[in-house]
N, C-alpha and C positions, 0 to 999 in steps of 0.2 A: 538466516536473517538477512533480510533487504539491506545493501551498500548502504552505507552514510558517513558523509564526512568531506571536511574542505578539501579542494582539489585542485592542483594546477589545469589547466585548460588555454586551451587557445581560441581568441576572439576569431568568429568565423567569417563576419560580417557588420557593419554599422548600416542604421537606416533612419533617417528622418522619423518625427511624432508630429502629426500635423497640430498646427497651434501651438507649437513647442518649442521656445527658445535656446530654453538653458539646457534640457534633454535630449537626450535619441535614444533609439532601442538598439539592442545587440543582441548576438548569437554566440553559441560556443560551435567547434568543431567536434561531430563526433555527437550530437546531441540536439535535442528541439527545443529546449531552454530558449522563453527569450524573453529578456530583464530589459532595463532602464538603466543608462549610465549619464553622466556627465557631458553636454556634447564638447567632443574635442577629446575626454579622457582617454580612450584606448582608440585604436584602428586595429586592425584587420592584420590578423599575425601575433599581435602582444600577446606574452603570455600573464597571465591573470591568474589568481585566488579564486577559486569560484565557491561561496560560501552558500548550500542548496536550502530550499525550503523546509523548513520546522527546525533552523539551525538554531540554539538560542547561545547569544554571542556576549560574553562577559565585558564590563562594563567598559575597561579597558580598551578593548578592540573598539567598540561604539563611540569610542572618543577621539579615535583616529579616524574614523570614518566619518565624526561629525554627527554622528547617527542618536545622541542619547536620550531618550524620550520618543523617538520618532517612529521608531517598529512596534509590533504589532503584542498583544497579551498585557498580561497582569503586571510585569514588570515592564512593558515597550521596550524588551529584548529578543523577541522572537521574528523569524525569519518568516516570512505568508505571503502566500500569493498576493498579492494587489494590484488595483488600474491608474497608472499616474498619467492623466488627461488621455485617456481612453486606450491606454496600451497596455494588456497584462505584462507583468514585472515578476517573475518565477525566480528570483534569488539575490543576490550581491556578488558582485567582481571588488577586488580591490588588486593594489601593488604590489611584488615579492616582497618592497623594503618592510612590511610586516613579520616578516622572520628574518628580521637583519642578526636578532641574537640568539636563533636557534642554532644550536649546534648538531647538524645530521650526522647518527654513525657511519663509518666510513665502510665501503663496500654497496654493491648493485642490490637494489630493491624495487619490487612490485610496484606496483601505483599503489593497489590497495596498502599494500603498511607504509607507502610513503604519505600517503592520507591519512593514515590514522595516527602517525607521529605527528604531521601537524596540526591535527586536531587536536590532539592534548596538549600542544606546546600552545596551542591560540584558547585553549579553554572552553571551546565549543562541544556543545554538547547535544543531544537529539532532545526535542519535545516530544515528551509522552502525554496523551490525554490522559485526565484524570480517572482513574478508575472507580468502577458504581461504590458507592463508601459498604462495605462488606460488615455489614455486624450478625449477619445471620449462618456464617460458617466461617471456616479457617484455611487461609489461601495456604498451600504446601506446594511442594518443587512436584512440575508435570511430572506423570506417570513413565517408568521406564522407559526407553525406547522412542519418547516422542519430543521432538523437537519446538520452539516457536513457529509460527507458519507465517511466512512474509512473501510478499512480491513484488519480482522488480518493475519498476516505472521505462516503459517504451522513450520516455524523453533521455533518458541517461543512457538506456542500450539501443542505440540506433540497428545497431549492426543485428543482436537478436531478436527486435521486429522483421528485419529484410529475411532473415531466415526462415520465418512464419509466411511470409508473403505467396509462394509459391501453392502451399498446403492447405489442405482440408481441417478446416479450424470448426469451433465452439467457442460463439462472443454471446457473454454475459453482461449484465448490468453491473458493475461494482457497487455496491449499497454501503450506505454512509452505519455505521453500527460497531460493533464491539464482537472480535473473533470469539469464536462459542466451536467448543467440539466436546464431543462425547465419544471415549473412549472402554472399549473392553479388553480386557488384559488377561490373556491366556494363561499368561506366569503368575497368578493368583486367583484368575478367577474370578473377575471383580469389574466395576463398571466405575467409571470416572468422568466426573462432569466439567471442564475445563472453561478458564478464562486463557489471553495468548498467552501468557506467561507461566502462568499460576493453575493448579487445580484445586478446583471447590470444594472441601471437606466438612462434610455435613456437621452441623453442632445438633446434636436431642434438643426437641422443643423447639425448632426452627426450621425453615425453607426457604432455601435462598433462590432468587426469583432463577436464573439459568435451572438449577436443579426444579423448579417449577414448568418452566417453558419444556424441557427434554422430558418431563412425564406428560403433560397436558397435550403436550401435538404429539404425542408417541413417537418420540424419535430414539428414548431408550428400548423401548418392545422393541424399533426396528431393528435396531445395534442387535439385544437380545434374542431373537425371533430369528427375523429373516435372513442378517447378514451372518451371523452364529453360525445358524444350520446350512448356509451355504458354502460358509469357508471354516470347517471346524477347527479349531484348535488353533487359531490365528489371529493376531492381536488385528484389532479393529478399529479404525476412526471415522466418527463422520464428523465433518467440517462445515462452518455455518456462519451467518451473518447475524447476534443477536438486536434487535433492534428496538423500540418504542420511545414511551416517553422516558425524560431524563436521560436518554442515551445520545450524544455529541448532541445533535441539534431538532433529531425528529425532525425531520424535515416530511416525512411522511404521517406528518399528525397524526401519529398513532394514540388510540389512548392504551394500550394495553400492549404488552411483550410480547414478541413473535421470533421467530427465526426462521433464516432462508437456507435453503443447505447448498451446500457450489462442491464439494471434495469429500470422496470415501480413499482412506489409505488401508490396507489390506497388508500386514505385518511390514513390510519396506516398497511395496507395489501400492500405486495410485490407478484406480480406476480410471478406464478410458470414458472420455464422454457418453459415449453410448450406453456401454453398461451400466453405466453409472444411474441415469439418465431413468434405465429399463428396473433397474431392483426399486429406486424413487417411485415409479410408477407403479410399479407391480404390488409393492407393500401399502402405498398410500390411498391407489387406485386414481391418481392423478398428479401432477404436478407443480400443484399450487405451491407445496412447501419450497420447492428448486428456487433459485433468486429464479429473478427473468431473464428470459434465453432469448435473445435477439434474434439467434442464427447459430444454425446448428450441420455439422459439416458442409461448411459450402469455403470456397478457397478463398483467402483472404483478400487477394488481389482482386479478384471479380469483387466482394461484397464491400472493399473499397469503391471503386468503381471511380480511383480518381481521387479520392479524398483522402488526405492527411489523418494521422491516426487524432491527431490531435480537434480535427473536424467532426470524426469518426464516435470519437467518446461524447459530443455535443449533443444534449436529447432530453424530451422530456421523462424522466422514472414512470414506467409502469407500476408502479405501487401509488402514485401521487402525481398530481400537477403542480410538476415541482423541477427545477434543472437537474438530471439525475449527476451522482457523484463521475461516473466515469463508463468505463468498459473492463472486461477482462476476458483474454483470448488465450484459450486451451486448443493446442493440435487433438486432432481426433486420434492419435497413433501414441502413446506417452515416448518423450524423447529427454535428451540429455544436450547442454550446451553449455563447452566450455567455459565463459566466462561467468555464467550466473547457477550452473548445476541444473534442474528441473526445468526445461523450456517450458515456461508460460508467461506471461508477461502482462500490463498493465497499463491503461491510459486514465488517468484523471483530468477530468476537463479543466483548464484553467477559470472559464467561466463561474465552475462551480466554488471553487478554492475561491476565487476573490470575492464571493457574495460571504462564504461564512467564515466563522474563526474557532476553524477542526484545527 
């Protein structure tokens, strides 16, 4: 599962907002974050609370912040990208004296549980989108063996973008939708149609639209079919983007349900773009169903060409005329890195985060 949680951090830099009195923009160290503070509050070195986006902050905290009513959702408790006088604003900083009455257990700890103790000591908690209201099956705990499928954001792991930089990558479109996989299960013998959390267990007398979408574009034959008789007796996933209307925002006016596939996992092994790439083709006789492939092993450095990942995710969607959500950048070789586990990694445009309210 993707990192999340309040984090000490240090201010990396402060810079002027033009037309902006009482504001400035800042930076963290170690990360592309770059928020709105107070001008004068922190400089360069302070260490700071960094509270990330989709944080939702109990009422309490909002009251030291001054904050109440003034963020983003249903309650104007949630943390969202925004432009204050034309500068995107990716989070909140505040003071340590916010945990003046936390009491830290005694002894050396990670960043990560040192964040996640004071997440729960501040009450902060992650925003989940709403999930599609489910009355035509029964969501149950994923099928053995399979995980949530999350990934990390290139703004928070500076350091695991620089490592991709050198290699021969595959950069996708990230599509704005609701994670969709379909699974086949050797240890039963059985096919499974999933939401991220949850798997969709069919009721008599109904079809729920995922279980619709995975028979109608054939993507359970292919699970069944293709990838079966290729890797016999090996649990199977394929991974997908489900998307239309009703789903976050459709921002690709769809009127009708689709899915884009991005990831096949093959019992604990992840296909390489390529092969991946070639069974898609081979079974579907094209590519239409893949999200869109910007670029496909070429080295990330070169197809940078100079520009910031956060530039780099800036573009119109190939499905729409529309600000596409982001990027996502898979090595052509599958690899492993220490602080995140599966090297691959993620850019969301901020452009796109401050137009809607995912």
């Amino acid at each position: 599962m993707a990192f999340f949680g309040v984090t000490k951090e240090t201010i990396a830099s402060t810079f002027p907002i033009e037309n902006a009195d009482a504001i400035e923009g800042a930076t963290l160290e170690g990360s592309t974050f770059e928020f709105v503070i107070k001008k004068g509050q922190f400089k360069k070195g302070d260490t700071v609370l960094y509270f990330p986006i989709d944080s939702v902050i109990p009422e309490w905290v909002l009251e030291k912040f001054g904050l109440v009513g003034k963020l983003s959702g249903k309650n104007k408790n949630r943390v969202k990208t925004v432009r204050l006088r034309g500068q995107i604003s990716q989070g909140i900083v505040a003071e340590l004296d916010l945990l003046e009455d936390m009491q830290m257990p005694e002894g050396e700890r990670d960043k990560e549980t040192e964040s996640q103790l004071m997440t729960e000591f501040l009450g902060v908690e992650k925003y989940e989108p709403p999930a599609i209201p489910c009355t035509t099956a029964n969501l149950v705990g994923l099928p053995i063996g399979l995980s949530v499928y999350d990934i990390e954001g290139a703004d928070r792991y500076v350091e695991v973008a620089d490592v991709l930089m050198p290699q021969p990558v595959e950069i996708t479109e990230k599509l704005e939708g609701q994670n969709f996989s379909v699974t086949y299960s050797a240890l039963d013998d059985k096919i499974y149609v999933n939401q991220r959390k949850f798997s969709i267990q069919p009721i008599e007398g109904s079809v729920h639209d995922f279980w619709k979408v995975a028979e109608n574009k054939g993507i359970i034959q292919f699970v069944e079919i293709t990838l079966k008789e290729t890797y016999p007796g090996k649990n199977i996933t394929v991974y997908g983007e489900f998307i239309g209307p009703r789903v976050q925002s459709n921002i690709y006016k769809l009127t009708d349900f689709d899915v884009r596939l991005y990831d096949i996992k093959i019992n604990e092994e992840w296909l390489t773009p390529d092969i991946r790439q070639s069974a898609i083709k081979t079974h579907f006789g094209n590519l239409d169903i893949h999200v869109p492939i910007l670029a496909t092993n070429v080295i990330l450095e070169q197809w940078l060409n100079g520009r910031s990942f956060v530039e780099a995710s800036h573009g119109i969607s190939e499905l729409h005329k529309t600000t596409r959500e982001g990027i996502v950048i898979k090595p052509m070789t599958e690899s492993r890195h220490q602080n995140i586990g599966r090297l691959l990694i993620k850019q969301r445009d901020p452009v796109y985060l401050s137009k809607t309210n995912n």
